[in-house]
BAVEX-180784 format. One record per residue (C-alpha): residue number from 1; residue in three letters; x, y, z. Coordinates in steps of 0.02 Angstrom, whole numbers. Example, Ala and Ser with C-alpha at 12.3 -4.5 7.8 and 13.67 -1.06 7.14 Angstrom:
REM BAVEX-180784
<atom i="1" aa="ALA" xx="615" yy="-225" zz="390"/>
<atom i="2" aa="SER" xx="684" yy="-53" zz="357"/>
***
This chain:
REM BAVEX-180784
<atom i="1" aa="UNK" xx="534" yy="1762" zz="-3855"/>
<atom i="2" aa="UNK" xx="630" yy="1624" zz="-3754"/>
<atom i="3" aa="UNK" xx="580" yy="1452" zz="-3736"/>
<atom i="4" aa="UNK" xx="657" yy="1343" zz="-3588"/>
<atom i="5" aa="UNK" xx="621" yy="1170" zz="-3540"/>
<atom i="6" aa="UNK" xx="584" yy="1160" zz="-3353"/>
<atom i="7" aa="UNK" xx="499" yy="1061" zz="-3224"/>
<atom i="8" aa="UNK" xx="416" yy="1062" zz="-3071"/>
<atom i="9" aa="UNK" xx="372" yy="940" zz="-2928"/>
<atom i="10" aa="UNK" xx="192" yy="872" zz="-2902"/>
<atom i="11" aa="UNK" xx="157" yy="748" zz="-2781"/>
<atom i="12" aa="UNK" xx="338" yy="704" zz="-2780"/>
<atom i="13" aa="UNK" xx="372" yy="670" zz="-2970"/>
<atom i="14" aa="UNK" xx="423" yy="784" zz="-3104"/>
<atom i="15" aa="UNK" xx="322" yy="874" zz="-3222"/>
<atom i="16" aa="UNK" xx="391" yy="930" zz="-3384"/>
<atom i="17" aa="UNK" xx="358" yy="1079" zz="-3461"/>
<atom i="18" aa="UNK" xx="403" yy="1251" zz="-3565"/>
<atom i="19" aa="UNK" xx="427" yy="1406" zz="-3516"/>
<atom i="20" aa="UNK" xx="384" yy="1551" zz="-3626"/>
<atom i="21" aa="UNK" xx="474" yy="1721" zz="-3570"/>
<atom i="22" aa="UNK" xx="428" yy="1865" zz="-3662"/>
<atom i="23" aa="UNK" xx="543" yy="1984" zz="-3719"/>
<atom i="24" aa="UNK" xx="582" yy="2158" zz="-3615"/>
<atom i="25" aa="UNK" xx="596" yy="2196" zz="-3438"/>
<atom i="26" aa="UNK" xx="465" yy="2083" zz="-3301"/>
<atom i="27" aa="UNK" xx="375" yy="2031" zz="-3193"/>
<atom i="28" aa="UNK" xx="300" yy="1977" zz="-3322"/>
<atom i="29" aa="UNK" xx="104" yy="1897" zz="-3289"/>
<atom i="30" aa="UNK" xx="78" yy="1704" zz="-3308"/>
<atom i="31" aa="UNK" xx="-48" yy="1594" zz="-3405"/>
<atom i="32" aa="UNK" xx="-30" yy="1385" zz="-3353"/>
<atom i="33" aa="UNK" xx="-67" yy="1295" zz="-3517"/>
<atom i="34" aa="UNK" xx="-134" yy="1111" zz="-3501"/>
<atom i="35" aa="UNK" xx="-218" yy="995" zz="-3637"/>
<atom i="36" aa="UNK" xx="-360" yy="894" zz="-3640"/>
<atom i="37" aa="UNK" xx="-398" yy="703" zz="-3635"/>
<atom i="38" aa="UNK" xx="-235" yy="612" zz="-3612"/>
<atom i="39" aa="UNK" xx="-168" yy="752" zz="-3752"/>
<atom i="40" aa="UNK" xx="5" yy="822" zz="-3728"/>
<atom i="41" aa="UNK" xx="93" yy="1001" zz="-3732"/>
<atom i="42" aa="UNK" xx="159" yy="939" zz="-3909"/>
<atom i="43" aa="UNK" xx="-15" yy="941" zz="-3964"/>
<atom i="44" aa="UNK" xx="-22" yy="1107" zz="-4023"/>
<atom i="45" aa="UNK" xx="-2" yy="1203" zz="-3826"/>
<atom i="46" aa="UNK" xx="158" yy="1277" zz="-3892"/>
<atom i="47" aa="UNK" xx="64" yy="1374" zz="-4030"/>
<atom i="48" aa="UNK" xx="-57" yy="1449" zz="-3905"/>
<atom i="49" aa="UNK" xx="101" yy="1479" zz="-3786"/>
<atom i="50" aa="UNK" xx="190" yy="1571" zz="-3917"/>
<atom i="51" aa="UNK" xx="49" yy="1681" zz="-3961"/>
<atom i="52" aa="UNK" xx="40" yy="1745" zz="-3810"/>
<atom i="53" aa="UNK" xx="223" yy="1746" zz="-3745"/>
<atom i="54" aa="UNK" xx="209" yy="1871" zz="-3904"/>
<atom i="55" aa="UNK" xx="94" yy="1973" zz="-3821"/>
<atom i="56" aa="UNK" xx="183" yy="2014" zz="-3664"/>
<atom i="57" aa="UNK" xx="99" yy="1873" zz="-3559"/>
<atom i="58" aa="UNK" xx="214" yy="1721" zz="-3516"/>
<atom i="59" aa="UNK" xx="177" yy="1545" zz="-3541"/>
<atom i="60" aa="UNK" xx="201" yy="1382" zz="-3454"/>
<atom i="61" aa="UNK" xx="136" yy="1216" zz="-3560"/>
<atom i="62" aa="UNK" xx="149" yy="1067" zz="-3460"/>
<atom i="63" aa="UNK" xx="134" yy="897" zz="-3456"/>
<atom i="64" aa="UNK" xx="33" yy="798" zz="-3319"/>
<atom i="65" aa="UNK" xx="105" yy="661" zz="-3227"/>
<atom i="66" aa="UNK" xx="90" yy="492" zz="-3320"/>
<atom i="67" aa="UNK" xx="100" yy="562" zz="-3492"/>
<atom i="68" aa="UNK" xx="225" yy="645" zz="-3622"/>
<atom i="69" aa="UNK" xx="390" yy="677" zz="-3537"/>
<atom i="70" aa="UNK" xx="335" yy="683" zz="-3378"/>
<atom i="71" aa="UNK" xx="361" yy="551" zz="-3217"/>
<atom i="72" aa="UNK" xx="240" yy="441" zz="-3156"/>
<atom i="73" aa="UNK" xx="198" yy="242" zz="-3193"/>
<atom i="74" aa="UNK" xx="91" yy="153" zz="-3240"/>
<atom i="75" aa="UNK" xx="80" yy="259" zz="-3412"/>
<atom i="76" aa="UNK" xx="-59" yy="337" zz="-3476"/>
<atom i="77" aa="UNK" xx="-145" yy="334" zz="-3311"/>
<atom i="78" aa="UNK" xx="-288" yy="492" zz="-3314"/>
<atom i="79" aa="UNK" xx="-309" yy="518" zz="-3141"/>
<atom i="80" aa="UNK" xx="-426" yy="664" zz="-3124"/>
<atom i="81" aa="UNK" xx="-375" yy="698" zz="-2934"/>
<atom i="82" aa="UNK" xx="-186" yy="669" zz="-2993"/>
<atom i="83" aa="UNK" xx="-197" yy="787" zz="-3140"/>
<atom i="84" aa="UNK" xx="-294" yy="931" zz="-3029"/>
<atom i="85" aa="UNK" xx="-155" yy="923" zz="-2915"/>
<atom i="86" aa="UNK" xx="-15" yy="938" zz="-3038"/>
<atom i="87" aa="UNK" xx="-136" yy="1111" zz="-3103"/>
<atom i="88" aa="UNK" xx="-96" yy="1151" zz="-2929"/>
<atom i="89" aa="UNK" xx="99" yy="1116" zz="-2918"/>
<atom i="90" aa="UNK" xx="104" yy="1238" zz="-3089"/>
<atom i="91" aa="UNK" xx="14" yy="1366" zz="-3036"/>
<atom i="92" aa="UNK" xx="120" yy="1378" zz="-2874"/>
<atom i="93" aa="UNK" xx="280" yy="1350" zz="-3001"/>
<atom i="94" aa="UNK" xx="227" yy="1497" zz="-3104"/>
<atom i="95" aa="UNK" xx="196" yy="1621" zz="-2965"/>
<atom i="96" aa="UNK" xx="372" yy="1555" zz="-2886"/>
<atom i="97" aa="UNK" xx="470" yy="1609" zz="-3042"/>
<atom i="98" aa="UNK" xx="579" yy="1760" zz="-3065"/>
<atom i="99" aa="UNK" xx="520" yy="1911" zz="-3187"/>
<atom i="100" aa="UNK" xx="343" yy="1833" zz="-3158"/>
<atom i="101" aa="UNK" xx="219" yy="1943" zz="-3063"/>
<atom i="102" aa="UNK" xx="140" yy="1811" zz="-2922"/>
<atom i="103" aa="UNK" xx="-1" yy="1908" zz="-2935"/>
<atom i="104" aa="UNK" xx="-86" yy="1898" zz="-3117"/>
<atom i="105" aa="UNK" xx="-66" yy="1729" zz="-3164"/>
<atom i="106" aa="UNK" xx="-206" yy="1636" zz="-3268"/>
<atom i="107" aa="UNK" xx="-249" yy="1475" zz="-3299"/>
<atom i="108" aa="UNK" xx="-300" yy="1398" zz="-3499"/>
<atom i="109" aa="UNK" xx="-373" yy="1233" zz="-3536"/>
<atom i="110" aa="UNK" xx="-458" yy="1136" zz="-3667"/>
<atom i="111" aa="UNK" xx="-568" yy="1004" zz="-3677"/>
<atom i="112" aa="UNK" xx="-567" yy="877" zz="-3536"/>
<atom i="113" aa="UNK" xx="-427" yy="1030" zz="-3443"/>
<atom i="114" aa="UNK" xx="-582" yy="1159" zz="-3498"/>
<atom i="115" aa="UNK" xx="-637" yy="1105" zz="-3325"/>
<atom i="116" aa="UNK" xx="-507" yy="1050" zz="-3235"/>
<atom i="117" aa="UNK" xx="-455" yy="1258" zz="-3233"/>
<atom i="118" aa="UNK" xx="-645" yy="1281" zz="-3202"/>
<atom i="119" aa="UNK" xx="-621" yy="1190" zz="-3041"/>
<atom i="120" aa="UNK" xx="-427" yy="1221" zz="-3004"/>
<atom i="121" aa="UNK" xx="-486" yy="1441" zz="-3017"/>
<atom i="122" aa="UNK" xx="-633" yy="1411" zz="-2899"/>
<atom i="123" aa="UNK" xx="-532" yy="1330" zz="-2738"/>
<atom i="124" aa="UNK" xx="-385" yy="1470" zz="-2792"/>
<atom i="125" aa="UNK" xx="-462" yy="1664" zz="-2750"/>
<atom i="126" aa="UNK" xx="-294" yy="1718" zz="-2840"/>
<atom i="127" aa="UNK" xx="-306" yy="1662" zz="-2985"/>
<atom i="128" aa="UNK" xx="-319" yy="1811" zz="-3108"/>
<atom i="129" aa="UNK" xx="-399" yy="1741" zz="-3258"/>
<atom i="130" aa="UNK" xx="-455" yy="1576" zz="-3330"/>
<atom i="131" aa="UNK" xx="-471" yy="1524" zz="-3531"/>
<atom i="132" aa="UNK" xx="-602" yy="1385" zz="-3539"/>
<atom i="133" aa="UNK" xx="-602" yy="1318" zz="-3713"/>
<atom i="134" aa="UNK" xx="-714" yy="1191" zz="-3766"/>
<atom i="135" aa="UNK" xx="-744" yy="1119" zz="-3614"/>
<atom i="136" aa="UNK" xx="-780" yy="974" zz="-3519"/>
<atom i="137" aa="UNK" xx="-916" yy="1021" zz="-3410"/>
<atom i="138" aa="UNK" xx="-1012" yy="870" zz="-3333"/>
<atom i="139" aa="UNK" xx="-1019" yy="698" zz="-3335"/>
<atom i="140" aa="UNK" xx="-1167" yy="665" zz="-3394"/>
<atom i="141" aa="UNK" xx="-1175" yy="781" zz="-3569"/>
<atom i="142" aa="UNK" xx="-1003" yy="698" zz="-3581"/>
<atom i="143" aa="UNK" xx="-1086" yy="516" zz="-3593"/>
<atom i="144" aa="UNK" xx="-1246" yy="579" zz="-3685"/>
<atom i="145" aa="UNK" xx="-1142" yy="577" zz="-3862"/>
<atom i="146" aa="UNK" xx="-1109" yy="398" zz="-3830"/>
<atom i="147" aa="UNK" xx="-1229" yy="278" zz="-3898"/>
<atom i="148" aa="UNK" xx="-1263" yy="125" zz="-3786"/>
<atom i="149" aa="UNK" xx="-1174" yy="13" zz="-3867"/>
<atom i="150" aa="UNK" xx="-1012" yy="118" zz="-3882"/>
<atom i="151" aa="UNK" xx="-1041" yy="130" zz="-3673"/>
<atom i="152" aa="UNK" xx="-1071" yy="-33" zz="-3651"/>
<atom i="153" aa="UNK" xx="-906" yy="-68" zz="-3724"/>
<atom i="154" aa="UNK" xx="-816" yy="61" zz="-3657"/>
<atom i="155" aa="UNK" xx="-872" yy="15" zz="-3488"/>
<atom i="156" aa="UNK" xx="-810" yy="-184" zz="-3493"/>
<atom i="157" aa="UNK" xx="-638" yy="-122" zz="-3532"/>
<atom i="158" aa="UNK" xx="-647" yy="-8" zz="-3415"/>
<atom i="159" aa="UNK" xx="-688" yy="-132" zz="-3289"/>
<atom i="160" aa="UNK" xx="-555" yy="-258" zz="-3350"/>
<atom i="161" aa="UNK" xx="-415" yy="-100" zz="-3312"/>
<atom i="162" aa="UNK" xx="-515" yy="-65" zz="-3122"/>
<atom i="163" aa="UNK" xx="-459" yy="-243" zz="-3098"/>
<atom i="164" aa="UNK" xx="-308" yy="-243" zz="-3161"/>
<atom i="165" aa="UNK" xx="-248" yy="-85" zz="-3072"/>
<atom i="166" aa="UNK" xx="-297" yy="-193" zz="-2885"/>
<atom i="167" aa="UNK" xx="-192" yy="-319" zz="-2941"/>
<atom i="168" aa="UNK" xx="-42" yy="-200" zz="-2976"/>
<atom i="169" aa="UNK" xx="-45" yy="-263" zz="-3163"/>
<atom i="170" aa="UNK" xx="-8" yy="-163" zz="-3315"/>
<atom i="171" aa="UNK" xx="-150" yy="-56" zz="-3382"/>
<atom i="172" aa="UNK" xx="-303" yy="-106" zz="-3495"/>
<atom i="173" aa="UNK" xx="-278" yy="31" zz="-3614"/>
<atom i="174" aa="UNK" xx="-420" yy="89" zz="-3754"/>
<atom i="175" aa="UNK" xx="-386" yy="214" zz="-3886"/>
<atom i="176" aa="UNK" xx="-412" yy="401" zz="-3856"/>
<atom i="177" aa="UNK" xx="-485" yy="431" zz="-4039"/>
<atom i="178" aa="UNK" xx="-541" yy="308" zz="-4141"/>
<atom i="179" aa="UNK" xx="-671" yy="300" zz="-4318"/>
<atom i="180" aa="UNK" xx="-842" yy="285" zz="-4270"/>
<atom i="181" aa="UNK" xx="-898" yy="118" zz="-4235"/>
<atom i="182" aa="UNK" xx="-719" yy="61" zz="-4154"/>
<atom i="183" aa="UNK" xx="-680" yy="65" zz="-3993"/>
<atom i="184" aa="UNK" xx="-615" yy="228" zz="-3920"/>
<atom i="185" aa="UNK" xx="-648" yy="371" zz="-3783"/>
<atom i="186" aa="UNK" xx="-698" yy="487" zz="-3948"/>
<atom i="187" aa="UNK" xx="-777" yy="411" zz="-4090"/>
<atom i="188" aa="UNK" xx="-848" yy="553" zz="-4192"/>
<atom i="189" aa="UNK" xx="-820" yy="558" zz="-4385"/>
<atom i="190" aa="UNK" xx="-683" yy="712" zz="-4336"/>
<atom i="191" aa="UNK" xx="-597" yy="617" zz="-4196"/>
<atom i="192" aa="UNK" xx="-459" yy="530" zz="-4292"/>
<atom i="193" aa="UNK" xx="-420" yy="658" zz="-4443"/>
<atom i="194" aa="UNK" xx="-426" yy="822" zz="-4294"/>
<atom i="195" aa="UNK" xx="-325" yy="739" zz="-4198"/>
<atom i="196" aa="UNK" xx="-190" yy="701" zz="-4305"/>
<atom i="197" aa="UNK" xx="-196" yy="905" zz="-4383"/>
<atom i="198" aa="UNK" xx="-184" yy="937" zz="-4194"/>
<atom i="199" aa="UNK" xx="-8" yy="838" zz="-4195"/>
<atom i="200" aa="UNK" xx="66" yy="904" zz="-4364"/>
<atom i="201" aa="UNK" xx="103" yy="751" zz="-4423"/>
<atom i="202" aa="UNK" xx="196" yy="688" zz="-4277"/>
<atom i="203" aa="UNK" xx="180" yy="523" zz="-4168"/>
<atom i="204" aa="UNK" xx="17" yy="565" zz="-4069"/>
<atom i="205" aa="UNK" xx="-7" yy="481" zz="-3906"/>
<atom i="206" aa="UNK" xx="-172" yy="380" zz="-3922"/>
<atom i="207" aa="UNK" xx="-217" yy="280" zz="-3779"/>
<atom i="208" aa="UNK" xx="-274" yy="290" zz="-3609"/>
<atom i="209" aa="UNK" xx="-279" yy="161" zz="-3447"/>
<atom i="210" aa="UNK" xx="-465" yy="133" zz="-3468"/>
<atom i="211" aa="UNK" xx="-532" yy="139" zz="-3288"/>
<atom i="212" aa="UNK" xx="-556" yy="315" zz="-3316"/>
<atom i="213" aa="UNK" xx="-710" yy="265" zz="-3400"/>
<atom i="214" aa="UNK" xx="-782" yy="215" zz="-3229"/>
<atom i="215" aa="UNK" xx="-748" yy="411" zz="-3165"/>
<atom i="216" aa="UNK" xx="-833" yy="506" zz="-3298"/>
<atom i="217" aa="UNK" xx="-995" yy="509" zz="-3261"/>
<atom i="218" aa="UNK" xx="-950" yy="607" zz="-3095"/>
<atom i="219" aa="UNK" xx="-853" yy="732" zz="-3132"/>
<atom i="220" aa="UNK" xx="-938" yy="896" zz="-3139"/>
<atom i="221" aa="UNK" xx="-819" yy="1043" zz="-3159"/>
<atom i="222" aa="UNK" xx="-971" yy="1166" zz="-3196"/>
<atom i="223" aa="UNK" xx="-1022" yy="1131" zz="-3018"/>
<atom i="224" aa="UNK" xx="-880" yy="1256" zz="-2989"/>
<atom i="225" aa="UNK" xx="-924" yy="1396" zz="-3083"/>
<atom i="226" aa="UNK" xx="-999" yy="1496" zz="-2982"/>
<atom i="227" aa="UNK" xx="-856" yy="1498" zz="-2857"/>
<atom i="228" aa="UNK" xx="-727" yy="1565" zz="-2981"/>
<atom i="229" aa="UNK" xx="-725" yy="1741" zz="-2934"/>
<atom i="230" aa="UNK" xx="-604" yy="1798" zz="-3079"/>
<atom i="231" aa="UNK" xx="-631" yy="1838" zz="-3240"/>
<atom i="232" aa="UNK" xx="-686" yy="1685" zz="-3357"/>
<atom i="233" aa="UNK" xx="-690" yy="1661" zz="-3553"/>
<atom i="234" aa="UNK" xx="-775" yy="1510" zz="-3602"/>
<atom i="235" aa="UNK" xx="-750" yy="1459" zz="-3786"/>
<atom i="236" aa="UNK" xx="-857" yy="1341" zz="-3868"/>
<atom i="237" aa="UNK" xx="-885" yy="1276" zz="-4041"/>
<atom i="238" aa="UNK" xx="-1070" yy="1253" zz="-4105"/>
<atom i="239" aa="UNK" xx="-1038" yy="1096" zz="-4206"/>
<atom i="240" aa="UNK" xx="-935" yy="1020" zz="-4064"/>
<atom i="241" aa="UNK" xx="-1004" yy="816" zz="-4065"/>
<atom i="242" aa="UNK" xx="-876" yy="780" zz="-3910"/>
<atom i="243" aa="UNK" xx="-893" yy="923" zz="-3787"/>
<atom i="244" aa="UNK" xx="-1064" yy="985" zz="-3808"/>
<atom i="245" aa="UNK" xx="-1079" yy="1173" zz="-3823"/>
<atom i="246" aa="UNK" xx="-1246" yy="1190" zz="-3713"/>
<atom i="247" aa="UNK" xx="-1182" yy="1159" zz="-3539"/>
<atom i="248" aa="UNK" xx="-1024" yy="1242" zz="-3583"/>
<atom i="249" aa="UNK" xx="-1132" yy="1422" zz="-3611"/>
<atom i="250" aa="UNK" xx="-1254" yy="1369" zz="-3459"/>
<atom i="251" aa="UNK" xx="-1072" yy="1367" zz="-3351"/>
<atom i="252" aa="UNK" xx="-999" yy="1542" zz="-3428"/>
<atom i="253" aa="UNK" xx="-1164" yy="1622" zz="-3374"/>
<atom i="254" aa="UNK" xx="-1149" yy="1551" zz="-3198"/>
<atom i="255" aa="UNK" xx="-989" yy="1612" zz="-3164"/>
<atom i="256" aa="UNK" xx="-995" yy="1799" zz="-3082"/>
<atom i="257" aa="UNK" xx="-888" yy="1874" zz="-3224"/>
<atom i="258" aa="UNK" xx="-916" yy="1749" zz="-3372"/>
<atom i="259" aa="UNK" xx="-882" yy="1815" zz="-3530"/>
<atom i="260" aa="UNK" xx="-925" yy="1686" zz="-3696"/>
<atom i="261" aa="UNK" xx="-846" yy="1677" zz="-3865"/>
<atom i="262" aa="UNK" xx="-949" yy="1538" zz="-3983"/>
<atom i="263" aa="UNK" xx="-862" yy="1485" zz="-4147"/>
<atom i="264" aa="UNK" xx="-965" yy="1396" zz="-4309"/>
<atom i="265" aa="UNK" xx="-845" yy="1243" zz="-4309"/>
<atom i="266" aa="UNK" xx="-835" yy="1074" zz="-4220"/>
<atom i="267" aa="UNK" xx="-712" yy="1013" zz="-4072"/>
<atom i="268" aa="UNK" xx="-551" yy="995" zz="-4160"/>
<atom i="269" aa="UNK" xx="-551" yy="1135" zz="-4293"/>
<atom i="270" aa="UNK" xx="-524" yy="1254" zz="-4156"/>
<atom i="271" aa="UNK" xx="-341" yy="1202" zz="-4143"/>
<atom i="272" aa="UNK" xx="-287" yy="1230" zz="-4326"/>
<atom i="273" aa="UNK" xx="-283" yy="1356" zz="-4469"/>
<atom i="274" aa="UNK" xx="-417" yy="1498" zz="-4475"/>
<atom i="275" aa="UNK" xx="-531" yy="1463" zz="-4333"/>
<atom i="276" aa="UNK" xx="-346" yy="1449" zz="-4217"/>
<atom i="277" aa="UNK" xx="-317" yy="1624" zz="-4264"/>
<atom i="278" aa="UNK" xx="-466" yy="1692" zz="-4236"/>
<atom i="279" aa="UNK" xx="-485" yy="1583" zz="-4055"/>
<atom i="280" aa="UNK" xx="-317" yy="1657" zz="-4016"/>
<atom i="281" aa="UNK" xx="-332" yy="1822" zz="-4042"/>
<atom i="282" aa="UNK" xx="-486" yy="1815" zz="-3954"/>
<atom i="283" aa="UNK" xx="-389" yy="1748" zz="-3814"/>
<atom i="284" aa="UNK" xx="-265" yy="1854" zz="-3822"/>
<atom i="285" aa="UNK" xx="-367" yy="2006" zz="-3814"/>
<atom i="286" aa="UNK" xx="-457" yy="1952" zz="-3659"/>
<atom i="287" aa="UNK" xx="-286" yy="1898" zz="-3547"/>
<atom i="288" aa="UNK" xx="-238" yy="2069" zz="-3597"/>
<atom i="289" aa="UNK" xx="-379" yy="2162" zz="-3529"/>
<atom i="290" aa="UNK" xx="-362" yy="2059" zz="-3373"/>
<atom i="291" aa="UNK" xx="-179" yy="2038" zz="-3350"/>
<atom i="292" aa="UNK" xx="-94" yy="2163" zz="-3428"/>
<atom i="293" aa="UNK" xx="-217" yy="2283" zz="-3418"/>
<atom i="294" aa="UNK" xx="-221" yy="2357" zz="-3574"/>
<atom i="295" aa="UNK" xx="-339" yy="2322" zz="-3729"/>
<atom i="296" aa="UNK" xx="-259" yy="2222" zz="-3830"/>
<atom i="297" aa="UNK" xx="-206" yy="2281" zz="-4013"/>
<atom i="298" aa="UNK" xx="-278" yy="2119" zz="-4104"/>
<atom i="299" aa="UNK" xx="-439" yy="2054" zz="-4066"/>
<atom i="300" aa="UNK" xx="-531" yy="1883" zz="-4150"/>
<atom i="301" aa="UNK" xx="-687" yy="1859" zz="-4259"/>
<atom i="302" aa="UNK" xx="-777" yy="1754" zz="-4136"/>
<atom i="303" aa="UNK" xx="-970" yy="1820" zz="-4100"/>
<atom i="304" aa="UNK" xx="-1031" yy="1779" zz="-3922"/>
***
């Protein structure tokens, strides 16, 4: 396969990303890649894109606007209505590209992006397939792992960076992982050892403008679910202590053609070692069916 660095325009700034091609003659279909909770493409989307630029299906991992090597100040800013339209300005990006068919591109996010495709599929009828894995799917099961005092915290920095942002100052960051007991979006005892697996070793971004804190509680990608009209495999992990698994199967059973795939693991073990492979190749097997059309000739362990 063939990887290319590209970019696209959202909102009049660039997004970085790669481009997987697969080998042999096109079009080619599409899947968007896009990570999770101020996460970047280096955080293990290039071994998901490679899997299944290997399978026929090309691959586009980006990142959103205020993060990794893409535009946009202040840094670090998670903008849920910014980073929906930059799923938009790749989507249109992939269908625009040569040797790609316009047609059967697919959408895959994890975590906090679990929803944003969730949402991004159901205001796009052409969309041809969306991977949901371990999703964000509402507010409010979001802040339920949070104890009160972790919220209460959370939420005066939060406010400190709401301020700060009307005064055109720099950002109140807080830490995207942290151990439990510190202050941090994700405090569970896996937080700061599967995040750093999910790196390799590398420099891992880890922090976020804060004010984000005051937008969780409303967001509500499962809302959307029943409008997604294409095919939808949600993936969720049992053990998962930061994206609970309940509302994530409640949402693959309210979309029209949900399919679920349920793993014995928690939130970050999905992205590394055994449980990757067997997440992939579950993956793999279902864009197949729906964008290549064929059944595909490795399949996962996962039991849903």
């Amino acid at each position: 396969m063939e990887r290319l660095d590209v970019d696209f325009d959202s909102g009049g700034e660039r997004c970085a990303a790669w481009l997987y091609r697969p080998e042999g003659e096109g079009p080619h279909p599409c899947v968007v890649l896009g990570h999770g909770f101020g996460a970047t493409r280096q955080g293990r989307l290039w071994a998901y894109a490679e899997r299944f630029a290997a399978a026929g299906i090309a691959a586009l991992a980006f990142d959103y606007r205020h993060f990794g090597d893409s535009a946009g100040k202040p840094r670090q800013l998670l903008d849920i209505r910014r980073q929906l339209d930059d799923w938009r300005a790749a989507l249109a990006y992939a269908r625009s590209l040569e040797n790609v068919d316009p047609e059967r591109v697919g959408l895959w996010g994890t975590s906090f992006a679990g929803g944003h495709v969730v949402r991004v599929a159901a205001g796009d009828p052409d969309v041809a397939a969306v991977v949901s894995q371990i999703p964000f799917t509402t507010g409010l099961s979001a802040l339920r792992v949070q104890s009160p005092r972790q919220l209460a915290r959370m939420t005066a920095v939060a406010v400190r960076d709401a301020l700060a942002g009307l005064r055109g100052a720099a950002p109140v960051t807080a830490p995207i992982v942290g151990r439990p007991g510190e202050l941090a979006a994700m405090t569970t005892p896996d937080a700061v050892p599967g995040y750093e697996r999910m790196y390799g070793g590398d420099p891992a971004p880890n922090e976020v403008a804060a004010r984000i804190g005051l937008r969780i509680g409303a967001y509500n990608p499962a809302r959307s679910a029943p409008s997604v009209r294409c095919p939808l495999l949600v993936c969720i992990c049992d053990s998962d202590a930061v994206t609970p698994p309940g509302p994530a199967e409640r949402m693959a059973a309210r979309a029209p053609r949900g399919e679920l795939v349920r793993y014995p693991i928690g939130h970050f073990d999905i992205y590394v070692g055994e449980w990757f492979e067997r997440a992939v190749a579950d993956q793999i097997e279902f864009l197949a069916r729906h964008l290549l059309g064929v059944e595909a000739a490795v399949a996962g362990a996962g039991a849903g």
